[in-house]
C-alpha positions in Angstrom: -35.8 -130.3 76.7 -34.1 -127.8 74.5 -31.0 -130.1 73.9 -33.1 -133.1 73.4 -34.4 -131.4 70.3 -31.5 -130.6 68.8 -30.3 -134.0 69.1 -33.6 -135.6 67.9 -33.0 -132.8 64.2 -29.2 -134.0 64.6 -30.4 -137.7 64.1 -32.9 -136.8 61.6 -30.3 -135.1 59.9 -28.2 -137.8 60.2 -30.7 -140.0 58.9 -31.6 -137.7 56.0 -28.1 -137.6 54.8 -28.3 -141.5 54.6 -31.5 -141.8 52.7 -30.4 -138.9 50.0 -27.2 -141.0 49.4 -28.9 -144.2 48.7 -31.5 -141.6 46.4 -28.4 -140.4 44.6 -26.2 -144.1 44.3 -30.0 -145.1 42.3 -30.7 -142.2 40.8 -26.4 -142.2 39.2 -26.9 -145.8 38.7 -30.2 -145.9 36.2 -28.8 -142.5 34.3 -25.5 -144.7 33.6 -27.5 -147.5 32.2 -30.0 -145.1 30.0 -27.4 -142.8 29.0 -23.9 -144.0 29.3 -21.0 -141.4 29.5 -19.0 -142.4 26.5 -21.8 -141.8 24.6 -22.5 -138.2 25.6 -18.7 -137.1 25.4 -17.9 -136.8 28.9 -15.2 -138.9 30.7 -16.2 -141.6 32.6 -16.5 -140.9 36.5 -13.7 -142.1 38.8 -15.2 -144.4 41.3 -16.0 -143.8 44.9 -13.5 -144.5 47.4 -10.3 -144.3 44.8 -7.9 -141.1 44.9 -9.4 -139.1 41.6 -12.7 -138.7 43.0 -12.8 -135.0 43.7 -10.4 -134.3 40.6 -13.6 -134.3 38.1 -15.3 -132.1 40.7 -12.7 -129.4 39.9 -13.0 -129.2 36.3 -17.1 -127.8 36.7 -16.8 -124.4 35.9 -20.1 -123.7 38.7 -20.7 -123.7 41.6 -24.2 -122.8 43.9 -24.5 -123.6 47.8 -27.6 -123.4 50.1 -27.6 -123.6 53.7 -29.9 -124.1 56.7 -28.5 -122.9 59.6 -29.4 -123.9 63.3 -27.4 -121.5 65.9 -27.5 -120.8 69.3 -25.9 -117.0 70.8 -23.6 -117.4 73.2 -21.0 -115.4 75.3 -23.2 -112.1 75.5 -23.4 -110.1 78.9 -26.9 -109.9 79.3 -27.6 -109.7 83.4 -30.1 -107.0 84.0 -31.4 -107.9 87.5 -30.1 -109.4 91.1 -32.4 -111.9 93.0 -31.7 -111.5 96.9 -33.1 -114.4 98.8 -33.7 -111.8 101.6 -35.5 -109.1 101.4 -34.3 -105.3 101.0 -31.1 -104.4 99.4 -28.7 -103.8 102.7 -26.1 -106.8 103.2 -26.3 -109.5 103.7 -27.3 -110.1 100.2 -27.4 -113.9 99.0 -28.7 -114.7 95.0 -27.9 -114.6 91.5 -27.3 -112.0 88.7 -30.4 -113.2 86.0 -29.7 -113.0 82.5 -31.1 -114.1 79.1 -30.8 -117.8 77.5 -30.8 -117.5 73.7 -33.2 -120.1 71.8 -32.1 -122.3 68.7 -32.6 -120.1 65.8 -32.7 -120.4 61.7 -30.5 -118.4 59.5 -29.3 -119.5 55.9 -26.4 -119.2 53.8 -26.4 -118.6 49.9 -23.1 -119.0 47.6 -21.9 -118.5 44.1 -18.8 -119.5 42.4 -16.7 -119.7 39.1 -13.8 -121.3 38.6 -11.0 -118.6 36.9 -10.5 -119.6 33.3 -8.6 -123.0 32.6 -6.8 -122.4 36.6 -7.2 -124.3 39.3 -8.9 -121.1 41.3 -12.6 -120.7 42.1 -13.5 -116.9 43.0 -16.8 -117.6 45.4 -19.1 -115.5 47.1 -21.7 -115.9 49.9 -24.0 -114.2 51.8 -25.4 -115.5 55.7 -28.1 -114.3 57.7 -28.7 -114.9 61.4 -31.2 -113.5 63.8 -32.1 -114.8 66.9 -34.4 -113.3 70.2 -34.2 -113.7 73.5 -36.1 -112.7 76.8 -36.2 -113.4 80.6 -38.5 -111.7 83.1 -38.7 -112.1 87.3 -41.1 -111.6 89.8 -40.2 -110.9 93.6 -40.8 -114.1 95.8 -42.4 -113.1 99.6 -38.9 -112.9 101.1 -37.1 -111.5 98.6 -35.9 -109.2 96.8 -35.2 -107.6 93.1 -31.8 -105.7 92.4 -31.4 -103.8 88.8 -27.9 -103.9 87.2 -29.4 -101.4 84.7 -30.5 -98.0 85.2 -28.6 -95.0 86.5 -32.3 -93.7 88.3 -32.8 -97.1 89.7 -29.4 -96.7 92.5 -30.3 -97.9 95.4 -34.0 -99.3 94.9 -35.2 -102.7 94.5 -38.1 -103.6 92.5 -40.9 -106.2 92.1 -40.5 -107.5 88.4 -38.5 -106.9 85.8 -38.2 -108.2 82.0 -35.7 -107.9 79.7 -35.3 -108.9 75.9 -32.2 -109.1 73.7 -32.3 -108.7 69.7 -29.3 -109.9 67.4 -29.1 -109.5 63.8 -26.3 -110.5 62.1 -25.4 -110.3 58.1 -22.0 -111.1 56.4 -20.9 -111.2 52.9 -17.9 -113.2 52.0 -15.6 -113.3 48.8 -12.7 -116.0 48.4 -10.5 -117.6 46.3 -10.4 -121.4 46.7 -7.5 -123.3 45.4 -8.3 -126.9 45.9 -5.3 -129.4 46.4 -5.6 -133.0 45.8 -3.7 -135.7 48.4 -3.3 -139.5 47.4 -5.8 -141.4 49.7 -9.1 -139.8 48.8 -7.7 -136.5 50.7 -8.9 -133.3 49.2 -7.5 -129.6 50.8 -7.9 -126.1 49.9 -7.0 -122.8 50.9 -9.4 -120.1 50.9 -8.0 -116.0 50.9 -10.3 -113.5 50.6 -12.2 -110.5 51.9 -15.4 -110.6 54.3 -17.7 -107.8 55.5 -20.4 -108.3 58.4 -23.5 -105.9 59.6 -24.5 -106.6 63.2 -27.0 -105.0 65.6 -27.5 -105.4 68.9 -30.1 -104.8 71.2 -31.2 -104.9 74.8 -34.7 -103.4 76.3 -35.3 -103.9 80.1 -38.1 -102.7 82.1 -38.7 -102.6 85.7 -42.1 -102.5 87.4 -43.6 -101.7 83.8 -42.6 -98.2 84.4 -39.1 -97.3 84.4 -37.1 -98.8 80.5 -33.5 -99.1 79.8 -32.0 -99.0 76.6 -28.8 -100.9 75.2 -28.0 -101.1 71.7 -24.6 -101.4 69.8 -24.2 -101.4 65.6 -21.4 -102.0 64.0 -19.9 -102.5 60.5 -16.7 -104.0 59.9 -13.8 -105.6 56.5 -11.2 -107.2 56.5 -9.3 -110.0 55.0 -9.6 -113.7 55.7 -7.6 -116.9 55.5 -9.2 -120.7 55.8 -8.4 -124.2 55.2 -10.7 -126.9 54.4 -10.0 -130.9 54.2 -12.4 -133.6 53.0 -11.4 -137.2 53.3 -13.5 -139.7 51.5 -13.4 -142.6 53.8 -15.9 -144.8 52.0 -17.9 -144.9 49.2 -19.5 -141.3 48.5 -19.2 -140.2 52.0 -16.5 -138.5 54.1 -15.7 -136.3 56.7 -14.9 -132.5 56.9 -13.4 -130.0 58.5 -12.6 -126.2 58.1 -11.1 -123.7 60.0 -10.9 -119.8 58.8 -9.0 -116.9 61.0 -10.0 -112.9 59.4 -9.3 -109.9 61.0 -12.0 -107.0 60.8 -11.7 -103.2 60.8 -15.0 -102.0 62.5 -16.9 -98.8 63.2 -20.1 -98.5 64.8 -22.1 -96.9 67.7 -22.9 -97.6 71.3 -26.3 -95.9 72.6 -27.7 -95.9 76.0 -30.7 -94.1 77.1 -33.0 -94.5 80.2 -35.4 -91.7 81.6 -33.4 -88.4 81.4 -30.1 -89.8 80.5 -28.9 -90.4 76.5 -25.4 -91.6 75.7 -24.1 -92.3 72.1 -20.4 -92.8 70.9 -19.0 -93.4 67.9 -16.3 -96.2 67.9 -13.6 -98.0 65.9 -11.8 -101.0 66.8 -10.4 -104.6 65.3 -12.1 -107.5 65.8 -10.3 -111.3 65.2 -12.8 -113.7 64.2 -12.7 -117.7 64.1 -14.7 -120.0 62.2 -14.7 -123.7 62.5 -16.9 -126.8 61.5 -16.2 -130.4 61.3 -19.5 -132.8 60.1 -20.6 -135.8 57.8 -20.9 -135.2 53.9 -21.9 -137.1 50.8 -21.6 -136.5 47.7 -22.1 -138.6 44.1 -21.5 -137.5 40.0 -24.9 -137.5 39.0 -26.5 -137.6 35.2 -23.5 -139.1 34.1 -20.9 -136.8 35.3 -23.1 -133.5 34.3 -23.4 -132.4 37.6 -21.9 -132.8 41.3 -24.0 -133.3 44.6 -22.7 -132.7 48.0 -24.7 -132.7 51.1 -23.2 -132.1 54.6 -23.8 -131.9 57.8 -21.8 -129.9 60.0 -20.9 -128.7 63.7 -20.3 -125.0 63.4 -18.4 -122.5 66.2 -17.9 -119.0 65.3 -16.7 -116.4 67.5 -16.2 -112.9 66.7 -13.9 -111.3 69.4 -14.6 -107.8 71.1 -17.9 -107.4 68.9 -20.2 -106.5 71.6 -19.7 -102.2 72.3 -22.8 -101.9 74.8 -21.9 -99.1 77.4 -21.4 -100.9 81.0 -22.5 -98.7 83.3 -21.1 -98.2 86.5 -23.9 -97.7 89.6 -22.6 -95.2 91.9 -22.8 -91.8 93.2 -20.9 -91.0 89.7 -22.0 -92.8 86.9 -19.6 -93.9 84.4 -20.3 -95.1 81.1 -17.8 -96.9 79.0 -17.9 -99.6 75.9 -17.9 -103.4 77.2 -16.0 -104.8 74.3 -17.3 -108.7 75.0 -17.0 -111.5 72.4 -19.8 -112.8 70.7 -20.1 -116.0 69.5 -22.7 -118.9 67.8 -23.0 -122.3 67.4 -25.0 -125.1 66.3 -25.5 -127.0 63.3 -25.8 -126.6 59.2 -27.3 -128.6 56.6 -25.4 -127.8 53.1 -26.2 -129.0 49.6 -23.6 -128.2 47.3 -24.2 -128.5 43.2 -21.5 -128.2 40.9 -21.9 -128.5 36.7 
């Protein structure tokens, strides 16, 4: 049921995207006759679908970007019980490790640029926001049985429910230079190089038989630079497709914390972090008001993944507990809506 929604907002979306572009052709189309561009001392717009039209694009000296985002958490080691189809805890033992299904979450993104001078170079800056909640709970059937996989004083017990919940917030603030690069054939590429910070916190609470509560929770701050490349290709009239791809490579320091009844670990770590970004979608776009501004809507797939960004102690359940840092990836992915207005 879950992915039938998503594909219902995609065609919405989709749908949306076709409507706005008929708004805009109208809306371009009446402002031309009221007020043509010769009249008001600005060029005449280059027609869809020839190889100029991004080139008056360039020449705005703003820019502002708003985003809806639509993400789902993924890759996150969040098992915190063990569902025996027979009962007690002695072997055989037959079932499955239960974790926690993230749900389709909002977030937004907000930008800013300028273009640098009479250059071909726009410094922009953006901010995204993501947070997203999870939970899972079980109950013990009548010939089963409930394993923890958390809790030092739960060793060798078995319970009769459990719940867990998982909390991820996630902030990061990018700043680029975009140098866009125009190709004959309605091609438009740019190369972005820049620096990007991110804020994330993560959090896991599990409880067994309401009276026994495990805590997980990893923050983390980390910098570093970045390097992307984006193409548009405007195969007809004011739409076209895009696609993006950005590598960056983050210095990070943070903590790990894990506490139960009488236990309480914390560590203080640093560590590098690769991160990939990639999205490929729909867009329009139009010269609106003759040629005073520039609209762009899109519609993208986004994958990001963030390499060795969840610290969480992994506890080992023996006679001597260790405790040492996971170091999993985290990643998200879903969908964006973008509107775009350059003037």
């Amino acid at each position: 049921m879950r992915y039938n929604k998503v594909a219902m907002l995609s065609a919405a979306c989709i749908l949306f995207l076709g409507l706005i572009g008929s708004l805009l052709y109208f809306i371009d189309f009446r402002k031309e006759k009221i007020m043509p561009a010769q009249e008001v001392g600005f060029k005449s717009r280059s027609f869809p679908g020839t190889s100029q039209y991004w080139e008056r694009e360039e020449e705005y000296p703003f820019r502002i970007e708003a985003a809806v985002n639509l993400w789902q958490a993924l890759n996150l080691p969040t098992n915190y019980i063990y569902t025996n189809k027979n009962s007690g805890i002695t072997s055989p033992i037959n079932g499955k490790a239960k974790g926690i299904s993230f749900p389709w979450s909002f977030g937004f993104t907000l930008g800013l640029g300028k273009r640098l001078f009479s250059t071909d170079w726009i410094l922009e800056a953006n901010y995204t926001y993501f947070r997203s909640t999870g939970s899972d709970s079980q109950s013990v059937s009548t010939s089963g049985a409930l394993i923890p996989l958390k809790g030092v004083g739960l060793i060798g017990e078995s319970v009769s429910s459990a719940i867990s919940k998982y909390n991820i917030l996630f902030n990061e603030l990018r700043f680029y230079l975009d140098k866009p690069i125009n190709f004959p054939k309605t091609v438009l590429f740019s190369t972005t190089l820049g620096l990007q910070t991110s804020w994330l916190k993560l959090k896991q609470t599990s409880s067994y038989d309401d009276d026994f509560t495990v805590y997980d929770k990893s923050t983390s701050w980390g910098i570093g630079p970045e390097l992307g490349f984006d193409t548009k290709w405007l195969f007809y009239n004011f739409f076209y497709l895009k696609g993006a791809l950005l590598g960056a490579l983050q210095y990070r320091q943070g903590n790990s914390v894990y506490s139960e009844a009488e236990i309480y670990m914390k560590e203080k770590l640093h560590y590098l972090s690769p991160i990939i970004d990639f999205n490929i979608g729909l867009g329009i776009a139009n010269y609106l008001f003759s040629d005073r501004i520039f609209l762009a809507l899109e519609l993208l797939y986004d994958l990001n993944y963030y390499f060795n960004q969840d610290q969480m102690f992994s506890v080992s359940q023996s006679s001597s507990p260790r405790f040492e840092p996971i170091g999993k990836d985290l990643g998200f992915q879903g969908f964006t809506l973008k509107a775009k207005l350059s003037f």
